[in-house]
C-alpha positions in Angstrom: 90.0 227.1 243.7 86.5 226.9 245.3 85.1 229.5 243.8 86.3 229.3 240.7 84.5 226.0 240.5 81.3 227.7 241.7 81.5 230.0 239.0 82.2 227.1 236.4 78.8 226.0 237.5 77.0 229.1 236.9 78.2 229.7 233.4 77.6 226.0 232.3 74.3 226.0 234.1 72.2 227.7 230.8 73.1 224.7 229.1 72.5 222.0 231.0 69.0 223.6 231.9 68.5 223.8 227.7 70.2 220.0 227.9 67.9 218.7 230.1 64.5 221.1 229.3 64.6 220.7 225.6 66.5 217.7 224.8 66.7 214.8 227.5 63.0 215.7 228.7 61.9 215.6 225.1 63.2 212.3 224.2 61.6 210.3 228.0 58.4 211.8 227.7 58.1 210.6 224.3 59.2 207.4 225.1 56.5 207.1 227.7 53.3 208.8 225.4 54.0 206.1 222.6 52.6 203.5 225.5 49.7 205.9 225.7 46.6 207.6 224.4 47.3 211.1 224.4 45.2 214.1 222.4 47.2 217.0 223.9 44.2 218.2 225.7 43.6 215.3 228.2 45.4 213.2 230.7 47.9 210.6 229.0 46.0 207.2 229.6 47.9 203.9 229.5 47.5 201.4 226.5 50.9 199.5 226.6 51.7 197.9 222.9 48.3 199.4 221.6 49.9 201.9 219.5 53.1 199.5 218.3 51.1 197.0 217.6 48.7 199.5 215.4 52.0 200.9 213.7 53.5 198.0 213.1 50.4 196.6 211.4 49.5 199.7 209.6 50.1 199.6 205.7 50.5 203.8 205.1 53.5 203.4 207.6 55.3 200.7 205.6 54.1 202.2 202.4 56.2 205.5 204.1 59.0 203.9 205.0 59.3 202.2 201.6 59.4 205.9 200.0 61.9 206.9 202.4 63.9 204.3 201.2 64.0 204.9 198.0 64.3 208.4 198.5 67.9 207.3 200.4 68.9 205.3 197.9 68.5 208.2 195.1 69.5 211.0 197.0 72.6 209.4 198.9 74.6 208.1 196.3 73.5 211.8 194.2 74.4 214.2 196.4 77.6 212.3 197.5 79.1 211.7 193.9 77.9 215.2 192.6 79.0 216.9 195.4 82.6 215.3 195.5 83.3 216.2 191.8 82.3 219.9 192.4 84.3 220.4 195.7 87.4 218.7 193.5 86.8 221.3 190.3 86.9 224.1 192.8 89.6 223.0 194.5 91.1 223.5 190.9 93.5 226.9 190.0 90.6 228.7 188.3 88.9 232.1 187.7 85.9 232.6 190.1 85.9 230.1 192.6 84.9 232.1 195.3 82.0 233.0 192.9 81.1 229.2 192.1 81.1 228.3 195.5 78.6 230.5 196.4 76.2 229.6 193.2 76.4 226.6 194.4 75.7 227.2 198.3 72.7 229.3 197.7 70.2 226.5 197.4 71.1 225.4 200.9 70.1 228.7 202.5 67.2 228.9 200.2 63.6 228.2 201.5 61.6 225.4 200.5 58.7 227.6 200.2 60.8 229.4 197.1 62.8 225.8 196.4 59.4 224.2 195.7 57.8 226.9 193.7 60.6 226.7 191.7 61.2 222.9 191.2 57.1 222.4 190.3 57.3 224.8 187.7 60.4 222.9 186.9 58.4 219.3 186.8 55.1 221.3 185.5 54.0 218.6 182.6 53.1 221.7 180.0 55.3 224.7 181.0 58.0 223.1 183.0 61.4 223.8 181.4 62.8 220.3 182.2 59.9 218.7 179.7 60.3 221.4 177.8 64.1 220.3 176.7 62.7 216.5 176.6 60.1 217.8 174.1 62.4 219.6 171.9 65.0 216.4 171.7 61.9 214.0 170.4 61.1 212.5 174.1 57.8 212.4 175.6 57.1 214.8 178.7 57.0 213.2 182.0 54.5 213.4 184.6 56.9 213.8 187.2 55.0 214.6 190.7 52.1 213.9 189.5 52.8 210.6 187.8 50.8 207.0 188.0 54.2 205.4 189.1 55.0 206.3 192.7 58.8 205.7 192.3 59.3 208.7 189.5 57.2 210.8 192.2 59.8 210.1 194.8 63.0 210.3 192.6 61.6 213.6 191.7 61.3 214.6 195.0 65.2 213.1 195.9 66.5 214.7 192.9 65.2 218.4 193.9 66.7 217.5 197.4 69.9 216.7 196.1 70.0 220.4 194.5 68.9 221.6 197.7 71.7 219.8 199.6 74.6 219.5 197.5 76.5 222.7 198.8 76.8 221.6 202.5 78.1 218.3 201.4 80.4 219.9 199.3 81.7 222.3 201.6 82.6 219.6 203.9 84.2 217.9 201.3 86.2 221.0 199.7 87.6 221.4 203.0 88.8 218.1 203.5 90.4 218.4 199.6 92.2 221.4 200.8 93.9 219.1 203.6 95.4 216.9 201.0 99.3 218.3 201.0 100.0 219.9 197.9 103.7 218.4 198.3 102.2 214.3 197.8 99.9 216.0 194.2 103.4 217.3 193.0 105.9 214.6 194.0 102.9 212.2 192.3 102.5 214.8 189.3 106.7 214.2 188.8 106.5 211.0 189.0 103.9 210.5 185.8 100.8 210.2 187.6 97.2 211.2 186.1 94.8 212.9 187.2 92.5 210.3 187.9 95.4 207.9 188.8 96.0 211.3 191.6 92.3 211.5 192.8 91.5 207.8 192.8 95.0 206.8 194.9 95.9 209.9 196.5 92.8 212.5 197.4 90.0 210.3 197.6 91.8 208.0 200.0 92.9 211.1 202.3 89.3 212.3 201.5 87.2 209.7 202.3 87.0 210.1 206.2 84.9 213.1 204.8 82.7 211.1 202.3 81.9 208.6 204.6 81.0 211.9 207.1 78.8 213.2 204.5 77.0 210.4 203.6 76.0 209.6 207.4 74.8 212.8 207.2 73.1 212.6 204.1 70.9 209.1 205.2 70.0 210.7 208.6 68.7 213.5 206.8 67.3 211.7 203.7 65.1 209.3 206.5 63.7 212.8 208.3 62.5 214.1 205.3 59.7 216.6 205.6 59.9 220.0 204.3 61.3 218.9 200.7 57.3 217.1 200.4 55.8 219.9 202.1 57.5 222.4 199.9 56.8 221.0 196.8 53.2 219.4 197.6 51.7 221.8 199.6 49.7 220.1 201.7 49.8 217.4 203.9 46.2 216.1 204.0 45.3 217.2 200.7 48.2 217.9 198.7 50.1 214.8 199.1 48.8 211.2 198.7 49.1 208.0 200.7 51.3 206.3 198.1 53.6 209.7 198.2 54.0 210.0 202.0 57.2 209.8 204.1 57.3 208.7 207.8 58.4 212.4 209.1 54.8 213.5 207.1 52.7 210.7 208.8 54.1 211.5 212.5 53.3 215.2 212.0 49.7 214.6 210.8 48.8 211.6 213.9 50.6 214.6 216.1 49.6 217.3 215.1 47.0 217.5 212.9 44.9 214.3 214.4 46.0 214.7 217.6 47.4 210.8 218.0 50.0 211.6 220.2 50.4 208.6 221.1 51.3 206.3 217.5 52.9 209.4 216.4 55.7 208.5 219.4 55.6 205.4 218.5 55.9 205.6 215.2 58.8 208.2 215.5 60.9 205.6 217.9 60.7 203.2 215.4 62.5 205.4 212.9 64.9 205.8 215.0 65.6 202.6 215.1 65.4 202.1 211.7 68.2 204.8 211.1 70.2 203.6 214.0 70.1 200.4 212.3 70.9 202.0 208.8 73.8 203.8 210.6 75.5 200.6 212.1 75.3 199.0 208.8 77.2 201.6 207.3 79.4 201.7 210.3 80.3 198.3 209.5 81.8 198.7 206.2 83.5 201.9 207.4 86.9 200.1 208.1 86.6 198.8 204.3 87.1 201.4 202.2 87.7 204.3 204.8 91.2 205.7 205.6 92.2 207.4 208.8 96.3 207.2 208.6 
């Protein structure tokens, strides 16, 4: 018995070295360096609530975390919704499903570097295929990332993450569909029930331990935004503007490109809290319209 519990020991010790190395150490030290001045090169010297107080009083931050926001609220409710009613049409008795689903997957393995390429030519004000079809319906073409209006620029953005994004969620959510017992659809069916009268009081119920899974997921994500600007923009200091810029974007250029160690920290706890905060919210409306039995 002895030894088997040494050897439990040895084969759990890889990941409580990787646990405590690259995760728990991680997370103190940068806990401590948002209390100092830090330029990667020198010692870490000790300026308390210098950098919170700078952070907190700096306008590009709250001009980021306004974007984010809206970002969230366009690409949550999106990519839930759209992603719901394709995982339900291909939890349908058709041809090809296997075919559909992966059509519809391939964006999430897709780079951003090919994503980005591919969704500016889509936006592009002359060429772009999307003003293109508004053109040739009688609607003026939209600047769309390049536009006066700082909100179309973002719900660009949170629309070409939402194409980007929808296949997880609808995996997830497929899977959860396929739970649903077939025997409840056809007893329901018998008894005169629609469609809609089946997916609104039968699958989404049963489904929406899932949804509300998804859409966690979806707002943690949304808030650490990065590669969907980076991809699209190209640059952080020169490709992107001020107005344009998401938190995630900010704490890489004070950290990395700056060297600001120190406000980038701080600056990244405060979005933690700030998606903590987000996630409790949601939490609390959980036992409204979510149903475990």
């Amino acid at each position: 018995m002895h030894k088997q519990g040494y050897w439990g020991y040895i084969f759990t010790l890889p990941f409580i070295v990787n646990l405590l190395v690259f995760v728990l150490f991680p997370i103190v030290f940068s806990a401590y360096i948002a209390f100092t001045q830090w330029d990667l090169f020198n010692a870490p010297r000790w300026v308390g609530l210098d950098n919170w107080i700078q952070t907190l009083t700096d306008p590009p931050f709250w001009i980021s975390i306004r974007n984010v926001m809206v970002f969230s609220l366009i690409f949550v409710p999106l990519q839930t919704v759209f992603a719901f009613i394709i995982a339900y049409l291909l939890n349908q008795s058709i041809r090809g499903k296997s075919l559909f689903r992966l059509f519809y997957f391939m964006p999430v393995v897709t780079p951003w570097i090919a994503g980005g390429i591919l969704w500016v030519w889509l936006y592009n004000y002359r060429f772009g295929l999307i003003n293109w079809t508004l053109d040739s319906i009688g609607i003026t073409p939209i600047h769309w990332l390049d536009n006066k209006h700082w909100w179309v620029v973002i719900a660009s953005v949170a629309i070409a993450n939402v194409w980007k994004g929808i296949g997880s969620s609808m995996i997830l959510l497929l899977a959860g569909m396929q739970n649903v017992p077939k025997e409840m659809l056809e007893a329901a069916a018998i008894d005169g029930a629609s469609r809609w009268v089946r997916l609104t009081r039968i699958i989404f119920p049963l489904v929406s331990p899932m949804v509300y899974m998804v859409m966690i997921l979806s707002t943690i994500a949304s808030f650490q935004a990065f590669d969907v600007f980076l991809g699209m923009f190209g640059s952080i200091t020169a490709g992107i503007p001020e107005q344009h810029m998401v938190t995630n974007l900010i704490i890489y250029r004070d950290a990395f490109l700056f060297f600001k160690m120190g406000p980038a920290s701080a600056m990244a706890w405060l979005l933690f809290v700030i998606i903590l905060s987000i996630t409790l919210f949601q939490r609390y409306f959980e036992k409204r319209w979510v149903h475990y039995d």
